[in-house]
MDAnalysis code that builds the backbone (N, CA, C; Angstrom):
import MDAnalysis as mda
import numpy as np

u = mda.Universe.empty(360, n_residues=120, atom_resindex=np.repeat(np.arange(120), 3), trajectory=True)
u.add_TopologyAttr("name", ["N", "CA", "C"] * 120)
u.add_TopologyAttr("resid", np.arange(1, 121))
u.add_TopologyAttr("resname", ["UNK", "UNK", "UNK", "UNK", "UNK", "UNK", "UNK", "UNK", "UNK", "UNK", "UNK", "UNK", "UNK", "UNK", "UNK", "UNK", "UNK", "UNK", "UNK", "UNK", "UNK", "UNK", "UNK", "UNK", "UNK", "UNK", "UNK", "UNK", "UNK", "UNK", "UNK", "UNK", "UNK", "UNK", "UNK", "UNK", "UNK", "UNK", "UNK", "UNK", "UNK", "UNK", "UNK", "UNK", "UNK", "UNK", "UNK", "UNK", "UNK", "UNK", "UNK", "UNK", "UNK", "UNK", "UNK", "UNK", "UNK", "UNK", "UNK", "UNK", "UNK", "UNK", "UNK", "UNK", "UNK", "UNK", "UNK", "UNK", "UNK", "UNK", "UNK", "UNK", "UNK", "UNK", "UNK", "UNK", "UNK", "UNK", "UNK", "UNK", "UNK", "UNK", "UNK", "UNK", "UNK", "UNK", "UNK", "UNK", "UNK", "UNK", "UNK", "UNK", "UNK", "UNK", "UNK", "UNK", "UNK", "UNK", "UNK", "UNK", "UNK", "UNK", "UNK", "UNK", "UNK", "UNK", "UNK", "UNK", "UNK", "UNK", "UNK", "UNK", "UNK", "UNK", "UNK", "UNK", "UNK", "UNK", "UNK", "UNK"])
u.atoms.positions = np.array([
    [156.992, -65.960, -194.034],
    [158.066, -66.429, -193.187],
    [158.442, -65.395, -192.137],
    [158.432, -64.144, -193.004],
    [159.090, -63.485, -191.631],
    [157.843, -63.431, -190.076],
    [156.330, -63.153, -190.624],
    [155.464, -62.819, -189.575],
    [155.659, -64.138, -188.579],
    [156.280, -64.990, -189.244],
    [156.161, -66.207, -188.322],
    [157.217, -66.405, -187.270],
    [158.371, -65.594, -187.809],
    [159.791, -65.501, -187.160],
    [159.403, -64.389, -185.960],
    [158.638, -63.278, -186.268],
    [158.194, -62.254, -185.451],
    [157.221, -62.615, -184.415],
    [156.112, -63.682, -184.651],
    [155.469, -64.411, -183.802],
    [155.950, -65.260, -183.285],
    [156.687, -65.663, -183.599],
    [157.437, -66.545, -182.545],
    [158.211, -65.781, -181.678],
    [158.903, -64.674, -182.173],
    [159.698, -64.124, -181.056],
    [158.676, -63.230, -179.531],
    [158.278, -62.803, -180.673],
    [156.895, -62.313, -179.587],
    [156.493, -63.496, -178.061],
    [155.829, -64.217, -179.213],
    [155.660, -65.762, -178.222],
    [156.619, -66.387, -176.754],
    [157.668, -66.508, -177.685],
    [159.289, -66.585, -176.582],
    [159.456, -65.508, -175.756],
    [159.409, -64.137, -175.712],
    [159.367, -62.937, -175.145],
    [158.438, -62.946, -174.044],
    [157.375, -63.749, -174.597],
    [156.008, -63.487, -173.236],
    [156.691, -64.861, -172.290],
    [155.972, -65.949, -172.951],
    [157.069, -67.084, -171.785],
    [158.398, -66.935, -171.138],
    [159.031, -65.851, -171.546],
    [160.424, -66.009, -170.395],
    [160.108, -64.537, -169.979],
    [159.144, -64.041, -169.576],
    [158.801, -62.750, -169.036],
    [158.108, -63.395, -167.732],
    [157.078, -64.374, -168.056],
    [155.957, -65.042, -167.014],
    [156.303, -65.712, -166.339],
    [157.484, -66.807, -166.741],
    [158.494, -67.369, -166.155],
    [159.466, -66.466, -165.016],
    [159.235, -65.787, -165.555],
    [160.797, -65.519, -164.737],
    [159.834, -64.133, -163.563],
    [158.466, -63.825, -163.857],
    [157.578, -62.770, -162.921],
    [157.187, -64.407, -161.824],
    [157.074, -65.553, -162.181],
    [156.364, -66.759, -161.790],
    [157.613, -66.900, -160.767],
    [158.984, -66.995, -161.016],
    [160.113, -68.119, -160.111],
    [160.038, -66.931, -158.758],
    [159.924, -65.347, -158.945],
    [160.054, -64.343, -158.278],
    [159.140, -64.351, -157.281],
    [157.960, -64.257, -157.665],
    [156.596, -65.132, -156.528],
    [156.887, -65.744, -156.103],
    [157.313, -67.412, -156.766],
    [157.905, -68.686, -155.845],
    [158.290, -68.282, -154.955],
    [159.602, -67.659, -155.167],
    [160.847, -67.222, -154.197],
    [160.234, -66.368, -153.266],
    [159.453, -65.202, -152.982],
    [158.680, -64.426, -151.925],
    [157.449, -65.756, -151.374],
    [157.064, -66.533, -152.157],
    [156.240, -67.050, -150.735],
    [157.367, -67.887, -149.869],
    [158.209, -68.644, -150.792],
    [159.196, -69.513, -149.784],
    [159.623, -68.883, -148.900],
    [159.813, -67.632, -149.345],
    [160.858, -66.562, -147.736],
    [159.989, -66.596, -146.751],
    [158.467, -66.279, -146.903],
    [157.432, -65.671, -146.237],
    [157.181, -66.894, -145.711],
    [157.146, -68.378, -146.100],
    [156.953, -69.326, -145.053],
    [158.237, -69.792, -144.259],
    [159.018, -69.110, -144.571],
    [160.161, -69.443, -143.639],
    [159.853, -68.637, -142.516],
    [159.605, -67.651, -142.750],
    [160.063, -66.442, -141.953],
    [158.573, -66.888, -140.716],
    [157.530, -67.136, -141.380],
    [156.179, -67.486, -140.499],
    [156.641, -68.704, -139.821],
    [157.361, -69.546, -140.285],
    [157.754, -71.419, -139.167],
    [158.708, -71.055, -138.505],
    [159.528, -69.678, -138.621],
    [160.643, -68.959, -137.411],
    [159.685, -68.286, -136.225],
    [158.668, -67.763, -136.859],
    [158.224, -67.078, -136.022],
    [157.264, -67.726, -134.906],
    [156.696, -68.302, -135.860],
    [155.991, -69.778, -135.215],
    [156.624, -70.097, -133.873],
    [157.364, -70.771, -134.292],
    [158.199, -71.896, -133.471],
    [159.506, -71.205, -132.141],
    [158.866, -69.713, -132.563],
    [159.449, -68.875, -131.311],
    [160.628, -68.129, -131.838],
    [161.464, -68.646, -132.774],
    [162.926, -68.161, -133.316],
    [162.931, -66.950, -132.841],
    [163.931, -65.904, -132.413],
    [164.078, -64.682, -132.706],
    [164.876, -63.761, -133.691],
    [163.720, -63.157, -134.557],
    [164.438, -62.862, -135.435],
    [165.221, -61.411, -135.712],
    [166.442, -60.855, -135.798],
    [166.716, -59.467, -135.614],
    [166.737, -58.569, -136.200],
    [166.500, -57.256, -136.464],
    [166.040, -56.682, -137.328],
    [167.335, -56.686, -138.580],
    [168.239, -57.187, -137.976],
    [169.569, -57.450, -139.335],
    [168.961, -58.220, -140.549],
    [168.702, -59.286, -139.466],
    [168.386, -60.728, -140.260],
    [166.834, -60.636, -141.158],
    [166.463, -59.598, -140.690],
    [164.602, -59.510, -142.202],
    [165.580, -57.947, -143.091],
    [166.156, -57.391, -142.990],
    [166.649, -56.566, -143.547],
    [167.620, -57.211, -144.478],
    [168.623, -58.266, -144.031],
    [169.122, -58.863, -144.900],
    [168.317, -59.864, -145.974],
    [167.180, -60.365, -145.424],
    [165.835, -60.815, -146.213],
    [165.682, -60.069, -147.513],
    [165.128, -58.860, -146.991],
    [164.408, -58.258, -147.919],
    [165.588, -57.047, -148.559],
    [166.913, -57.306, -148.490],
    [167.608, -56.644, -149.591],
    [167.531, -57.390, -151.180],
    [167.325, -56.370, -151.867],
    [167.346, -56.355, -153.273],
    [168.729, -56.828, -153.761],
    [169.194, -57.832, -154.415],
    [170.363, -58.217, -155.258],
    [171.153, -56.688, -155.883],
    [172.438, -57.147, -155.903],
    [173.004, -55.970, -156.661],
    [172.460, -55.203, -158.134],
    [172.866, -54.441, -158.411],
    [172.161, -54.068, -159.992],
    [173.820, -54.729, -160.427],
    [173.096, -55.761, -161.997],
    [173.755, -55.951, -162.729],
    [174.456, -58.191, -162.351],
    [174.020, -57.971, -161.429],
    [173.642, -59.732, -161.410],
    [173.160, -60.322, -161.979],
    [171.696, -59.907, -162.235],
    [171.206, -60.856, -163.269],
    [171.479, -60.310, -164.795],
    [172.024, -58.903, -165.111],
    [172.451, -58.842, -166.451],
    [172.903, -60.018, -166.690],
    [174.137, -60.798, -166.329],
    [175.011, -61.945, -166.454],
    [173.995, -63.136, -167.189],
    [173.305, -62.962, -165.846],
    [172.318, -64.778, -166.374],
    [171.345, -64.068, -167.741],
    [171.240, -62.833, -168.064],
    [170.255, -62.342, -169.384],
    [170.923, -62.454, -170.185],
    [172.656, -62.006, -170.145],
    [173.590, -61.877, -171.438],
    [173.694, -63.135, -172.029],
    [173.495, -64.574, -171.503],
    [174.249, -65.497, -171.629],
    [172.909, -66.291, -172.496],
    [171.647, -66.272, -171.500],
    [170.396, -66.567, -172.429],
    [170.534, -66.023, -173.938],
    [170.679, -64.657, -174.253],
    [170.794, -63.869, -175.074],
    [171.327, -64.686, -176.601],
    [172.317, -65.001, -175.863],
    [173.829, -65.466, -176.495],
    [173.342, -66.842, -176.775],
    [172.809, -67.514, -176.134],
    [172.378, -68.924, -176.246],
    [170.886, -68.618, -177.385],
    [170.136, -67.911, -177.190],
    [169.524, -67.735, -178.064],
    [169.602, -67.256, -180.002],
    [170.672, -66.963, -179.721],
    [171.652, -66.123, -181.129],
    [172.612, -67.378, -181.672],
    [172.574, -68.223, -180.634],
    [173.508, -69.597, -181.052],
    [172.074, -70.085, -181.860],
    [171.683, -70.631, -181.190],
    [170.190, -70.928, -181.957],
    [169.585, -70.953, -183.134],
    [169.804, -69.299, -183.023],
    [169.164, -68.962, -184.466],
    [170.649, -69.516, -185.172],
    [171.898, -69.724, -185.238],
    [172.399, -69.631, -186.275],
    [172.490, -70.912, -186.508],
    [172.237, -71.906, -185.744],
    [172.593, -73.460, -185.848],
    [170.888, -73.868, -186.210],
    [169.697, -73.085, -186.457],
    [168.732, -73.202, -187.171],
    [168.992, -72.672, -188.607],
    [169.739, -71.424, -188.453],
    [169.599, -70.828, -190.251],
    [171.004, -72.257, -190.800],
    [171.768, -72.700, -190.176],
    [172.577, -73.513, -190.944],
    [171.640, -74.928, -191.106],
    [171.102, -75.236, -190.517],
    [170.164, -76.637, -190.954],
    [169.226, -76.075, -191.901],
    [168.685, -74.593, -191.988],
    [167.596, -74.551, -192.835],
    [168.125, -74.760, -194.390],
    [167.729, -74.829, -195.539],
    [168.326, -75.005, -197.077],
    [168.280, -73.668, -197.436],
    [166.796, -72.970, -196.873],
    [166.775, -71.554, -197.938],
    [168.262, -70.865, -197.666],
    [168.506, -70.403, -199.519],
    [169.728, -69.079, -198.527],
    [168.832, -67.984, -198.376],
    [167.847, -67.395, -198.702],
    [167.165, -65.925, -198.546],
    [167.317, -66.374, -196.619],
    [166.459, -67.444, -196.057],
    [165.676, -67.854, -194.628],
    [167.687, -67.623, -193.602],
    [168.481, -68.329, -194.456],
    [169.659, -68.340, -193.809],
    [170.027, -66.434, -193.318],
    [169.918, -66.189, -194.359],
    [170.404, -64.472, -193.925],
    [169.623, -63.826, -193.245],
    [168.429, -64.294, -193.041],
    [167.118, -63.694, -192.016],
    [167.394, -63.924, -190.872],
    [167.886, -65.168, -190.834],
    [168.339, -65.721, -189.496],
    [169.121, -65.535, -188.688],
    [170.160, -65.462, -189.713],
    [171.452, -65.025, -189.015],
    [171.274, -63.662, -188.556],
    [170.889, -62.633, -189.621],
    [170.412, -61.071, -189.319],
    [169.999, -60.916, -188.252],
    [168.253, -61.843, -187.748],
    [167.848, -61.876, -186.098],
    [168.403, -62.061, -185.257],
    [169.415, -63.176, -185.479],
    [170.699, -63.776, -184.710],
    [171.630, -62.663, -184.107],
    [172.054, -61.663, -184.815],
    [172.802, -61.092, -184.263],
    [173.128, -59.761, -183.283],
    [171.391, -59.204, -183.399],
    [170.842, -58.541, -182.913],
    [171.044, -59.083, -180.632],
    [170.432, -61.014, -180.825],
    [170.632, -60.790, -179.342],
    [172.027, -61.019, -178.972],
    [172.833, -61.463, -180.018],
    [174.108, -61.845, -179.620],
    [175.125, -60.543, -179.217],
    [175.104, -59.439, -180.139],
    [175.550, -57.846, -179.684],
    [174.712, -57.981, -178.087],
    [173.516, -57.522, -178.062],
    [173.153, -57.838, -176.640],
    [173.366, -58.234, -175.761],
    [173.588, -59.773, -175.763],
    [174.000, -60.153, -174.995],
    [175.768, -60.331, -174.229],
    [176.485, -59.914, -175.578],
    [177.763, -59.688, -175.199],
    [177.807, -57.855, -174.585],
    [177.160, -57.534, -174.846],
    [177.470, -56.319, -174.146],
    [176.683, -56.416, -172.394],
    [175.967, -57.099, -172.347],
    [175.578, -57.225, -171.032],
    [176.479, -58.013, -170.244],
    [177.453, -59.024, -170.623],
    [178.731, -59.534, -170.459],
    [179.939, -59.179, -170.257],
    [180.184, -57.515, -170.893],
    [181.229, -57.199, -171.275],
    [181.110, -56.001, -170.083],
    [179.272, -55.503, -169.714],
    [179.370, -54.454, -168.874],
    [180.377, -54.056, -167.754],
    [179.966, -55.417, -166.953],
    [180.900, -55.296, -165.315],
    [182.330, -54.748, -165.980],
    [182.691, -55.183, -166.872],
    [184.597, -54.868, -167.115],
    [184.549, -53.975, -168.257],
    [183.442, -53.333, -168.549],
    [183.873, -51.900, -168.652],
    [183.516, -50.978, -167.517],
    [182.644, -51.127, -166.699],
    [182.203, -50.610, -165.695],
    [183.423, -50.059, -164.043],
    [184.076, -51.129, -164.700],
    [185.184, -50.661, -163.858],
    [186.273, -49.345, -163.845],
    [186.168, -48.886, -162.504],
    [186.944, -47.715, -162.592],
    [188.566, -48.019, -162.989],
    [188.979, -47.048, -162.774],
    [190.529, -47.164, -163.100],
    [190.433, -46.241, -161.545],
    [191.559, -46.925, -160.809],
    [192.132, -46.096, -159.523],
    [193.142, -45.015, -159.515],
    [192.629, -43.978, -159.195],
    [193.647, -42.901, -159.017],
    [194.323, -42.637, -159.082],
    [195.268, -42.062, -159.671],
    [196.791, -42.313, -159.933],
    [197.388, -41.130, -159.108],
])
């Protein structure tokens, strides 16, 4: 039971890794054919406007959308270990369970600890 709980997580780990290297591609060719049917079609574009393109998102944006997967995943496991009968499989579950749920609440909780306190 457990190698199977571990292969599976493994498994889940690679698909939302490929997924989410896959939507990032998407998103760079869509820019790159925008930016080619502007250029195309004469647009002028200013060096603001490809600089604002090609800025990188803040750090800690997508923590948010990871904490919450996390958390949704830890729901999961526990609304699987409560349908399962075993109690040994229930405490395994929950145990894995809580591992992404700490995780993911702390990637939640970052921004507002992250905050300064102003000067007094």
């Amino acid at each position: 039971m457990e190698v199977d709980i571990i292969i599976s997580i493994a498994i889940a780990a690679v698909v939302l890794f490929t997924i989410a290297q896959g939507s990032r591609i998407v998103r760079a060719i869509a820019m790159h054919k925008t930016l080619r049917k502007a250029i195309e079609q004469g647009q002028a574009l200013s060096p603001e406007t490809i600089e604002r393109l090609d800025r990188t998102p803040e750090p800690g944006v997508a923590d948010q959308r990871i904490g919450l997967v996390l958390i949704a995943i830890a729901i999961a496991l526990f609304i699987a270990s409560a349908l399962n009968p075993g109690q040994d499989n229930w405490r395994q579950l929950v145990t894995i369970g809580l591992f992404p749920l700490l995780v993911g609440g702390a990637l939640l909780a970052r921004p507002l600890l992250g905050r300064r306190r102003p000067a007094e």
